[in-house]
C-alpha positions in Angstrom: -25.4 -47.6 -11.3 -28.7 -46.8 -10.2 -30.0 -43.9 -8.2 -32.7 -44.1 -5.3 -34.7 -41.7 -3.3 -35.8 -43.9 -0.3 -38.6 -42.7 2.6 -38.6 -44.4 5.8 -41.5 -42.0 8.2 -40.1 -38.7 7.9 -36.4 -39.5 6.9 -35.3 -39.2 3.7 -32.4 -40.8 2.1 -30.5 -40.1 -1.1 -28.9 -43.4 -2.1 -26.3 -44.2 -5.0 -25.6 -48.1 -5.7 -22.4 -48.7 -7.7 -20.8 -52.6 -8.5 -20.3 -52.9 -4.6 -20.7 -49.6 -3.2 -22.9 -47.6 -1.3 -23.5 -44.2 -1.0 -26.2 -43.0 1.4 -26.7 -39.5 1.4 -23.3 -38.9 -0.2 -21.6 -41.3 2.9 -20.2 -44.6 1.4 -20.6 -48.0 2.4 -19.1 -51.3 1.2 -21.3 -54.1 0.7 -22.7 -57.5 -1.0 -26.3 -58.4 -1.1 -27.1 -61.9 -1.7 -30.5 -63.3 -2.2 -30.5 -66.6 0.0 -33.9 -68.1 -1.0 -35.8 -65.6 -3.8 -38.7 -64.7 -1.3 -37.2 -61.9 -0.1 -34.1 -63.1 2.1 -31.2 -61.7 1.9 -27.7 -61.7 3.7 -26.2 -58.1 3.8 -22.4 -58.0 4.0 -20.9 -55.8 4.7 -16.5 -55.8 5.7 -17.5 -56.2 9.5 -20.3 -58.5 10.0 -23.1 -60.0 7.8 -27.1 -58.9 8.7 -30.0 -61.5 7.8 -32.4 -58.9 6.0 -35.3 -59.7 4.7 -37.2 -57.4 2.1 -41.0 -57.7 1.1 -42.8 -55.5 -1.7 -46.0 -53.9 -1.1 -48.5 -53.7 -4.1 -48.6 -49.6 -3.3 -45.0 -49.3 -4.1 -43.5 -49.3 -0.5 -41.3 -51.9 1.1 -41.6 -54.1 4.5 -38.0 -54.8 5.5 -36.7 -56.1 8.8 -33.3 -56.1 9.5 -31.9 -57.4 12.9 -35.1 -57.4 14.6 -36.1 -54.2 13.3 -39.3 -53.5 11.2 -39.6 -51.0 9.0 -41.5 -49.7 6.0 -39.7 -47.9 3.2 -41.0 -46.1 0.4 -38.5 -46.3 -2.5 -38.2 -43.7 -5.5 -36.1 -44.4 -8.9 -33.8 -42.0 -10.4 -34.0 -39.1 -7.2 -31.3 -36.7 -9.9 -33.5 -37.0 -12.4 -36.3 -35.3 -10.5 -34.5 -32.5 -8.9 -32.9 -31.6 -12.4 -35.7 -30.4 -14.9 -35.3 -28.4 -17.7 -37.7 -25.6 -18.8 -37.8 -28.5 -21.6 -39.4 -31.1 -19.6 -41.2 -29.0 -17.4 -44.7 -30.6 -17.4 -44.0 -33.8 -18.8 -43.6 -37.3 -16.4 -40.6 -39.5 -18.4 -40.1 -43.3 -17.4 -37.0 -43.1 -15.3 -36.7 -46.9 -15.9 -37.5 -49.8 -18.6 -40.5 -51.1 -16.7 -44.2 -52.3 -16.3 -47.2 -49.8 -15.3 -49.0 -51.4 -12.5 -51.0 -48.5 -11.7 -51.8 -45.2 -12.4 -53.4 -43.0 -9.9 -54.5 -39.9 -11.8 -56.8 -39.3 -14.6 -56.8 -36.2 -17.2 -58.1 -33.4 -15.8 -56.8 -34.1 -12.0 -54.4 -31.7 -10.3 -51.4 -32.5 -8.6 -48.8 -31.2 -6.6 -45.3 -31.6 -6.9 -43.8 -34.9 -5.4 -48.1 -36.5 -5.5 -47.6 -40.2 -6.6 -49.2 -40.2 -10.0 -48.1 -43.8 -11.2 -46.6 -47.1 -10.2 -43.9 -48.8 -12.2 -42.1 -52.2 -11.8 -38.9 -52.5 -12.5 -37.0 -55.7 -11.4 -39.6 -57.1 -9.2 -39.6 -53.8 -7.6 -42.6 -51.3 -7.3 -41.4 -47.4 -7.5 -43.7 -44.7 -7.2 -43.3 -42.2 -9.9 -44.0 -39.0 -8.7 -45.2 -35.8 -10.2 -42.2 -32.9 -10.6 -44.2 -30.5 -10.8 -47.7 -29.1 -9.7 -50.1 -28.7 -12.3 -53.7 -30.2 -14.3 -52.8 -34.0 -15.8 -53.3 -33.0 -19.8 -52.7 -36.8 -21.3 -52.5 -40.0 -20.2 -49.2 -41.4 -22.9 -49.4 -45.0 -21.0 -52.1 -47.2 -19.3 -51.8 -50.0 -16.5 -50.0 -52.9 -18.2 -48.2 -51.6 -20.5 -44.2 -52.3 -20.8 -41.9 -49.0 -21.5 -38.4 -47.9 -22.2 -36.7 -45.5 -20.3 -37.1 -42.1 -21.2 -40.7 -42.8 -22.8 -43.3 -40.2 -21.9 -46.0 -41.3 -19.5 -47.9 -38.0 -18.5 -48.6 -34.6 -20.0 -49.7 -32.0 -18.0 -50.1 -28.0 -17.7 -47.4 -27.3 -15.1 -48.8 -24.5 -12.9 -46.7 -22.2 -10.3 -49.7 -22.7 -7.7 -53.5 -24.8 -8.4 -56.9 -23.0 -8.5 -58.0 -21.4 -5.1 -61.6 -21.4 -6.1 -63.4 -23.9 -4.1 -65.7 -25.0 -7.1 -62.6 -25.8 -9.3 -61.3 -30.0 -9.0 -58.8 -30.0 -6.0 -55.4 -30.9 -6.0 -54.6 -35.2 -5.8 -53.2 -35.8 -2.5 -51.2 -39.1 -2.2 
């Protein structure tokens, strides 16, 4: 089973994927995937007809997929429950939501954020998922750096969770990504 968060413009879609099943934004779908050539071509099956997909993955963590004719770029999230559910607990900290690689990290210590700002990328089955912050706040640590391989549920970033960043226009301004 594996949960996705997936951004295509401005629609957002919650997205379940069990043995064969799909559940988009609670509605299921059934449906086999097959890889036809391992460069990103795939049939999609699904009980009706069968769709010639083919899926291509950025190096910022965003997809190129055209399906029937269509083009369309997707930005994918891992593990959408686990942001929308944080403890007091893990309030401030980022946790890998995935055995991966870091391919990128986009913040230092000392930068804000807001919640939802991209602050890392992670690979994960030759895919690229942009871990985002869940919280606003000032990056404290740095607990990873780019090429390094870790386990799900390893801490990645530290930082001071705040209710709202500094107003003053000398402090650092919030990340925006």
């Amino acid at each position: 089973m594996a949960d996705y968060r997936v951004y295509v413009g401005n629609r957002l879609f919650d997205i379940r994927i069990e043995k064969d099943l799909l559940l988009v934004n609670g509605d299921q779908y059934k449906f086999d995937l097959e890889s036809i050539n391992g460069n990103g071509l795939h049939i999609l099956r699904d009980p009706i007809r069968n769709v010639e997909a083919y899926l291509q993955s950025n190096k910022n963590g965003s997809y190129d997929i055209q399906i029937d004719g269509i083009h369309l770029s997707a930005e994918v999230v891992l593990g959408f429950q686990n942001q929308t559910k944080i403890s007091d607990k893990n309030k401030g900290l980022v946790i890998s939501p995935m055995a991966g690689l870091i391919v990128d990290i986009l913040v230092k210590k000392g930068d804000y954020v807001q919640e939802g700002d991209t602050i890392l990328i992670q690979e994960a089955m030759k895919m690229q998922m942009k871990i985002r912050s869940a919280n606003a706040g000032k990056i404290t640590k740095l607990h990873t750096a780019i090429g390094d391989q870790v386990n799900k549920g390893e801490l990645l970033i530290s930082l001071d969770a705040a209710e709202s960043l500094p107003t003053n226009p000398n402090d650092p301004q919030p990340m925006r990504k």
